[in-house]
N, CA, C and O atoms as CSV, one atom per row, in Angstrom:
chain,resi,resn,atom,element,x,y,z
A,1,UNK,N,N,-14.199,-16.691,-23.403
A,1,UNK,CA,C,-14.927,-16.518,-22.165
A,1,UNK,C,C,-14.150,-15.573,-21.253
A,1,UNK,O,O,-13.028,-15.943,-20.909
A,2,UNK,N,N,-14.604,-14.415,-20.825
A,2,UNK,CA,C,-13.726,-13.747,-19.995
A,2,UNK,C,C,-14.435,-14.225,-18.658
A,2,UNK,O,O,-15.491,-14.691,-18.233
A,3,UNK,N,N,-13.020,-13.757,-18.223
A,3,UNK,CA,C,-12.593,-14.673,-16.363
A,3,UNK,C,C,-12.860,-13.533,-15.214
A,3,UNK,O,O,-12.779,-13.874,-14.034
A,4,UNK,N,N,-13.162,-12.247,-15.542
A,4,UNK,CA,C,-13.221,-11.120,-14.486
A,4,UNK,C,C,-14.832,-10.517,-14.939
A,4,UNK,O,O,-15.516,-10.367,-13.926
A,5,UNK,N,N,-15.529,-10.166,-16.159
A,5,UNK,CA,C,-16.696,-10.175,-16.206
A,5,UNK,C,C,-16.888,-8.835,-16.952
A,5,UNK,O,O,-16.373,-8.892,-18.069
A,6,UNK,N,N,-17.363,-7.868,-16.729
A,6,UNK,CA,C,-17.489,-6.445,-16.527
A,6,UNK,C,C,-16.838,-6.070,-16.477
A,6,UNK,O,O,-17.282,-4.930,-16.616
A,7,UNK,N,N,-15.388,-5.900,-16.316
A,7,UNK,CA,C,-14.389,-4.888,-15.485
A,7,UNK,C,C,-14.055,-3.664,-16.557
A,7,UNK,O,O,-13.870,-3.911,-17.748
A,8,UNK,N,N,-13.998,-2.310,-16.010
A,8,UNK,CA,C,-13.470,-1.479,-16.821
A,8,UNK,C,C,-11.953,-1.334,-16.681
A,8,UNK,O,O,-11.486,-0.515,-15.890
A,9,UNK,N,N,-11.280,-2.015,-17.338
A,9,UNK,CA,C,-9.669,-2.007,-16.795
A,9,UNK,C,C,-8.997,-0.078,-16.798
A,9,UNK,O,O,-8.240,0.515,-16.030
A,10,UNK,N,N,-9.620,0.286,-17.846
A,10,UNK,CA,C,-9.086,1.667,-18.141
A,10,UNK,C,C,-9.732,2.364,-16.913
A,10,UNK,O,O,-8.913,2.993,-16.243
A,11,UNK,N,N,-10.750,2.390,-16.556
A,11,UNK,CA,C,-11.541,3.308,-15.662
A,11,UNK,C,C,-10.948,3.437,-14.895
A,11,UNK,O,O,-10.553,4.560,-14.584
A,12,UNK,N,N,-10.393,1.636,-13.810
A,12,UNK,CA,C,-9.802,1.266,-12.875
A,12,UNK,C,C,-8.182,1.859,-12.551
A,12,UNK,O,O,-7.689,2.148,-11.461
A,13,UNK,N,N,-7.508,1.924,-14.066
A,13,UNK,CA,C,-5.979,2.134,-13.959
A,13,UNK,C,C,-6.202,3.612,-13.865
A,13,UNK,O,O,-5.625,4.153,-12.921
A,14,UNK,N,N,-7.015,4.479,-14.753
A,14,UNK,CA,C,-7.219,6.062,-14.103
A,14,UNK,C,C,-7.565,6.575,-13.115
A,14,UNK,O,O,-7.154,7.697,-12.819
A,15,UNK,N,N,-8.570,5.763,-12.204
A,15,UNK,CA,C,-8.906,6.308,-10.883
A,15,UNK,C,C,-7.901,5.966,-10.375
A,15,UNK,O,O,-7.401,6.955,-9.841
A,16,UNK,N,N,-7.121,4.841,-10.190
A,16,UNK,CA,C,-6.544,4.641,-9.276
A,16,UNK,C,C,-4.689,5.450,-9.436
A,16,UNK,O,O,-3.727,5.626,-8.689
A,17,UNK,N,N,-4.988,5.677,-10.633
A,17,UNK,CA,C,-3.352,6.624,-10.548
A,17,UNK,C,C,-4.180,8.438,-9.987
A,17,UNK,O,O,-3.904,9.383,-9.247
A,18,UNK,N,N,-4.974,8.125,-10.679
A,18,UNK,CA,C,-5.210,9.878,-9.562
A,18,UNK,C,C,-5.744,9.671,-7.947
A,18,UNK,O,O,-5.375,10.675,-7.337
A,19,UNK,N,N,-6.308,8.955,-7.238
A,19,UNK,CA,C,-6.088,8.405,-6.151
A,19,UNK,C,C,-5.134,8.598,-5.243
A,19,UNK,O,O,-5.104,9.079,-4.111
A,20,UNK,N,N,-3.984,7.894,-6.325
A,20,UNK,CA,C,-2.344,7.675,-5.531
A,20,UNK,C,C,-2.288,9.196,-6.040
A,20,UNK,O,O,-2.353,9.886,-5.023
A,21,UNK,N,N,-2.206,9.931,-7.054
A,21,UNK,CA,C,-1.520,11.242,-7.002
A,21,UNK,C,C,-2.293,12.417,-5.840
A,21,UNK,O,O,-1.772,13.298,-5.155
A,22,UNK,N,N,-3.741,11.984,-5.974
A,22,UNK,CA,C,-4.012,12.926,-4.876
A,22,UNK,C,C,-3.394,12.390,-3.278
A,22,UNK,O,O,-2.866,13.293,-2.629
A,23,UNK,N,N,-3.416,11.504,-2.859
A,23,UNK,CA,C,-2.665,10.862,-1.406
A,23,UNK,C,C,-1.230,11.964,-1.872
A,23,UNK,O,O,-0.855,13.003,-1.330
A,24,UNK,N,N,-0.804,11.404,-2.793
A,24,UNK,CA,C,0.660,12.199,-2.835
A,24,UNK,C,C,0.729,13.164,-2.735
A,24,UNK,O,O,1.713,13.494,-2.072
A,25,UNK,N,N,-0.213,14.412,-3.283
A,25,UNK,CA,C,-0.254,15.677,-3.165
A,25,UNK,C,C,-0.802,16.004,-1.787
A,25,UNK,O,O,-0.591,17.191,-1.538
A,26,UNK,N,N,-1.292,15.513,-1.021
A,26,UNK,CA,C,-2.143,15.530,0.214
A,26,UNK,C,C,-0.737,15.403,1.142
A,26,UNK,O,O,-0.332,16.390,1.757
A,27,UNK,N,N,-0.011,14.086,1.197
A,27,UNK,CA,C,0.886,14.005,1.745
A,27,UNK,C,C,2.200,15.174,1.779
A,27,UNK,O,O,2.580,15.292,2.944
A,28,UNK,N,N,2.852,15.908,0.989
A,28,UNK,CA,C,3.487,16.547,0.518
A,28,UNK,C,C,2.780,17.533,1.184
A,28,UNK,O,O,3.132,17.901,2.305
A,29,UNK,N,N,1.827,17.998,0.620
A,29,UNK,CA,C,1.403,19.321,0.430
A,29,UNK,C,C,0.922,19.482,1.953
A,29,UNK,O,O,1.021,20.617,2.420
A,30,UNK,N,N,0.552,18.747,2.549
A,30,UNK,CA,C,0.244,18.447,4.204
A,30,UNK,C,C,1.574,18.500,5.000
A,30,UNK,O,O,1.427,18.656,6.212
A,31,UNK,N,N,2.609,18.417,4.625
A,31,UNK,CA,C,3.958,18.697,5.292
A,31,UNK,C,C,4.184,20.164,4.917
A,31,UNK,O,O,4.060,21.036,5.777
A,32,UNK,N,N,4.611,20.545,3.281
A,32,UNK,CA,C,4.733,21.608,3.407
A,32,UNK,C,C,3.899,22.767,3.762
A,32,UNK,O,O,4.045,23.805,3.116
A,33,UNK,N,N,3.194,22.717,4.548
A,33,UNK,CA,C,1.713,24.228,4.474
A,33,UNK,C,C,2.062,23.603,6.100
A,33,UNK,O,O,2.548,24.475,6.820
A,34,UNK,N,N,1.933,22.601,6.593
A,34,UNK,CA,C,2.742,22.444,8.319
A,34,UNK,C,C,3.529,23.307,8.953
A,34,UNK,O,O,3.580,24.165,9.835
A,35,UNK,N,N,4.586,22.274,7.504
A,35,UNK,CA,C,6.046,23.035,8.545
A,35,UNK,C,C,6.208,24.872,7.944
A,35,UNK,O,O,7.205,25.495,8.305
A,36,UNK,N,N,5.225,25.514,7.110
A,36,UNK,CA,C,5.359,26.771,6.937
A,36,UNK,C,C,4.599,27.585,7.689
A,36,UNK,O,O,4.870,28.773,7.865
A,37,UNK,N,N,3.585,26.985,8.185
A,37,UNK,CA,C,2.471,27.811,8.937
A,37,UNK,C,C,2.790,27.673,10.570
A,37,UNK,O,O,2.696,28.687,11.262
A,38,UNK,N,N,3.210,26.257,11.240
A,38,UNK,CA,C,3.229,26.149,12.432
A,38,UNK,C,C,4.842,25.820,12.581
A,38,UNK,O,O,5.325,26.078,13.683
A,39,UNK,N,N,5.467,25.431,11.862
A,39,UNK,CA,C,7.128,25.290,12.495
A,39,UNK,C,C,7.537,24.380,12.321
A,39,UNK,O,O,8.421,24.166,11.493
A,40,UNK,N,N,6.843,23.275,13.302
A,40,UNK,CA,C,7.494,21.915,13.831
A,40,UNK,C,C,5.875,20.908,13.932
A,40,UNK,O,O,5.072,20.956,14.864
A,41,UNK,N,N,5.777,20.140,12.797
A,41,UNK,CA,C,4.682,19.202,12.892
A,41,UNK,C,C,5.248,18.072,14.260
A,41,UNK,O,O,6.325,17.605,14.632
A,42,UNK,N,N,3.754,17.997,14.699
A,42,UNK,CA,C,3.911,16.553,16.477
A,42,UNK,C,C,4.573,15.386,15.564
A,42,UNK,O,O,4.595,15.591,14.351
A,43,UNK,N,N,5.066,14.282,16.025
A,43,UNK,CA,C,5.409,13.155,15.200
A,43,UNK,C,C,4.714,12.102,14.519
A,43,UNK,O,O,5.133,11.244,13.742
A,44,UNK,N,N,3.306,12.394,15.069
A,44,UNK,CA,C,1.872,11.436,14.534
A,44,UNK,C,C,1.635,12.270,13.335
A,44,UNK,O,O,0.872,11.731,12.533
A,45,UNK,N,N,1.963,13.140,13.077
A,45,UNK,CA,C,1.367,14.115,12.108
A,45,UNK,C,C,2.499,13.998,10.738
A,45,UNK,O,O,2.334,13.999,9.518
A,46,UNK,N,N,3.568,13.910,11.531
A,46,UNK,CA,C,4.578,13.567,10.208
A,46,UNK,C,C,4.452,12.376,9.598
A,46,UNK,O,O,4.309,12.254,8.381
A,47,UNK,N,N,4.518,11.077,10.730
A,47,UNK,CA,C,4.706,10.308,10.045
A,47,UNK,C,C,2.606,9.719,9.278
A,47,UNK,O,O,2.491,8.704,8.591
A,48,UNK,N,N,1.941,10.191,9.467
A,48,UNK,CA,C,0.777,10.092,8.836
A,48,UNK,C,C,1.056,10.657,7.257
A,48,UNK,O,O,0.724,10.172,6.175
A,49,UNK,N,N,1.879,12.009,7.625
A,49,UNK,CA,C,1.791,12.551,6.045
A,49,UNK,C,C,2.551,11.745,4.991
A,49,UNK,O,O,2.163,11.315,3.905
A,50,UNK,N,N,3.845,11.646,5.657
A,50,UNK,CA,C,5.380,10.939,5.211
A,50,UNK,C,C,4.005,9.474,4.571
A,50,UNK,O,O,3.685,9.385,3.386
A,51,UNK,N,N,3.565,8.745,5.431
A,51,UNK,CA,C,3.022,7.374,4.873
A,51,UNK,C,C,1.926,7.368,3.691
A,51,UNK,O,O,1.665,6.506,2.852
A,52,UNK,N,N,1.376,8.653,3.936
A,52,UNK,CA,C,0.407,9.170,2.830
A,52,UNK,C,C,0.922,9.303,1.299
A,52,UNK,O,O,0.527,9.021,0.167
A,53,UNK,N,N,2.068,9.916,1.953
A,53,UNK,CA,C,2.952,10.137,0.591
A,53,UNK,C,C,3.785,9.086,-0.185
A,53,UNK,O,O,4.240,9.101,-1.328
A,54,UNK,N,N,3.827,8.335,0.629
A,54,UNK,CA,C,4.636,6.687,-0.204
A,54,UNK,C,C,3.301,5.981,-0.446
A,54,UNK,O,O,3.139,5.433,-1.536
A,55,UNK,N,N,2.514,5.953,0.298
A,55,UNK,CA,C,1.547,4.910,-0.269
A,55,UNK,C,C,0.738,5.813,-1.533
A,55,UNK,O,O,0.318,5.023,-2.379
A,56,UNK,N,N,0.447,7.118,-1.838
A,56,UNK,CA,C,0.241,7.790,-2.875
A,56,UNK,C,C,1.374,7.433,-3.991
A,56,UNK,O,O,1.215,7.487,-5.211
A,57,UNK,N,N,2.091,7.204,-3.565
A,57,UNK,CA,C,3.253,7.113,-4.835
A,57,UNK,C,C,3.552,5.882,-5.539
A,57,UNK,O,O,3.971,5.682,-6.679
A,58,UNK,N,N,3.125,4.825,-4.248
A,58,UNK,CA,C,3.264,3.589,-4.901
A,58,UNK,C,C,2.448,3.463,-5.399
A,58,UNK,O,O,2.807,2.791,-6.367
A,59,UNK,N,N,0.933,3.721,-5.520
A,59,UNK,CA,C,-0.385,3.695,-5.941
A,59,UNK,C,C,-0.296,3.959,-7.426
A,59,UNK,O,O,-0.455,3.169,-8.356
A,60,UNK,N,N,0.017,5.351,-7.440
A,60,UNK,CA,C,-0.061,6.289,-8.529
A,60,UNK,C,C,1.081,5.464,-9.591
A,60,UNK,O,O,0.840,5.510,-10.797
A,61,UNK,N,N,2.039,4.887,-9.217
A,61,UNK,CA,C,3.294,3.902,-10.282
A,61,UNK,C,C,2.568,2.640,-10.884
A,61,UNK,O,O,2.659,2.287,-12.060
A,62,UNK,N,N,1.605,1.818,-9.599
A,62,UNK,CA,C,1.908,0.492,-9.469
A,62,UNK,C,C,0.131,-0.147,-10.408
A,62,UNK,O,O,-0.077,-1.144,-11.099
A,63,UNK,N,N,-0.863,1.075,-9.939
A,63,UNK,CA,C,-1.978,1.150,-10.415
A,63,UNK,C,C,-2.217,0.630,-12.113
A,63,UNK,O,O,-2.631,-0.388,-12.668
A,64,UNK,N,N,-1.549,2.338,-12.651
A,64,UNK,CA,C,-1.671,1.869,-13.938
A,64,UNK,C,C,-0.970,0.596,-14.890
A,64,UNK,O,O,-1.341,0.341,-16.036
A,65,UNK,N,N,0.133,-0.146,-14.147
A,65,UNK,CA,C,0.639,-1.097,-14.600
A,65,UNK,C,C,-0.137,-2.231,-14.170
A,65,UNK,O,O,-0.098,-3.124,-15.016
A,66,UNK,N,N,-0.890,-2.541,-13.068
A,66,UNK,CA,C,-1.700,-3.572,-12.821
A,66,UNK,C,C,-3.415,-3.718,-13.761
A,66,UNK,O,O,-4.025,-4.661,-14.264
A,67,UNK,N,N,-3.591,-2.711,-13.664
A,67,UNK,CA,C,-5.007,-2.320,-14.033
A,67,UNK,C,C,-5.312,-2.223,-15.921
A,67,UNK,O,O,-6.129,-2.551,-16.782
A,68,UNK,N,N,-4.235,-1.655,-15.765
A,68,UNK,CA,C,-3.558,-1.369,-17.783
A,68,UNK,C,C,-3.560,-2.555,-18.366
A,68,UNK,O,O,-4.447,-3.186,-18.940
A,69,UNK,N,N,-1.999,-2.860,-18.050
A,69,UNK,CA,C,-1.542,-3.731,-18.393
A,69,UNK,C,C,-1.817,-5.456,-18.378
A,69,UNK,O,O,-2.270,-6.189,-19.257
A,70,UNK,N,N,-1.292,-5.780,-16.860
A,70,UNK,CA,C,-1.308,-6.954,-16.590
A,70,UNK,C,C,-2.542,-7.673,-16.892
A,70,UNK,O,O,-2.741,-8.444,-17.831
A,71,UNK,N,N,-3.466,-7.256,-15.822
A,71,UNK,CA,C,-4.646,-7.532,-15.740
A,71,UNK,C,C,-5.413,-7.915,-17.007
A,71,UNK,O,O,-5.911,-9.040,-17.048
A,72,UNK,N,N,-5.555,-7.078,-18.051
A,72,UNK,CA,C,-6.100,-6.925,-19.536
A,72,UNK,C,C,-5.440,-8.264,-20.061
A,72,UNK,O,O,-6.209,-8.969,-20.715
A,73,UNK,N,N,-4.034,-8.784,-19.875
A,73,UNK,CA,C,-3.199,-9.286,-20.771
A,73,UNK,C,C,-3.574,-10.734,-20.331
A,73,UNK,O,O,-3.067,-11.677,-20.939
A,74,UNK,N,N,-4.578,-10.987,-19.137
A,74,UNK,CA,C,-4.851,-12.214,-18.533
A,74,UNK,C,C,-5.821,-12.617,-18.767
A,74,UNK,O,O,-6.097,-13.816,-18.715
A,75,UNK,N,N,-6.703,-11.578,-19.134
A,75,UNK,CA,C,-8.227,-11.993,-19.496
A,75,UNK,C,C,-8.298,-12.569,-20.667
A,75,UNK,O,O,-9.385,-12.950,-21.103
């Protein structure tokens, strides 16, 4: 009897690592094209990107091991 129903575990662990990689590339890539075009990003602007970019990263690590792995191994 499965306990989650439907779920596409694979679908889930791929969207969600490109997700986190796009946040990451967004984040990054939103600092560097900043600080090359205007100088000195305001401090709402850094730390938006800076948080974009860790929560992209943890996403993009933490995704495919939850979604892959774990998850599958419970059902």
């Amino acid at each position: 009897m499965q306990r989650y129903g439907n779920i596409d575990f694979a679908h889930l662990a791929k969207a969600g690592f490109l997700l986190g990689l796009g946040l990451f590339a967004l984040g990054t890539g939103g600092e560097y094209i900043g600080h090359a075009m205007w100088g000195q990003l305001p401090a709402w602007e850094n730390t938006l990107l800076y948080i974009s970019a860790v929560i992209g990263l943890l996403t993009a690590f933490f995704s495919p091991w939850i979604f892959g792995v774990i998850l599958p191994l419970t059902e």
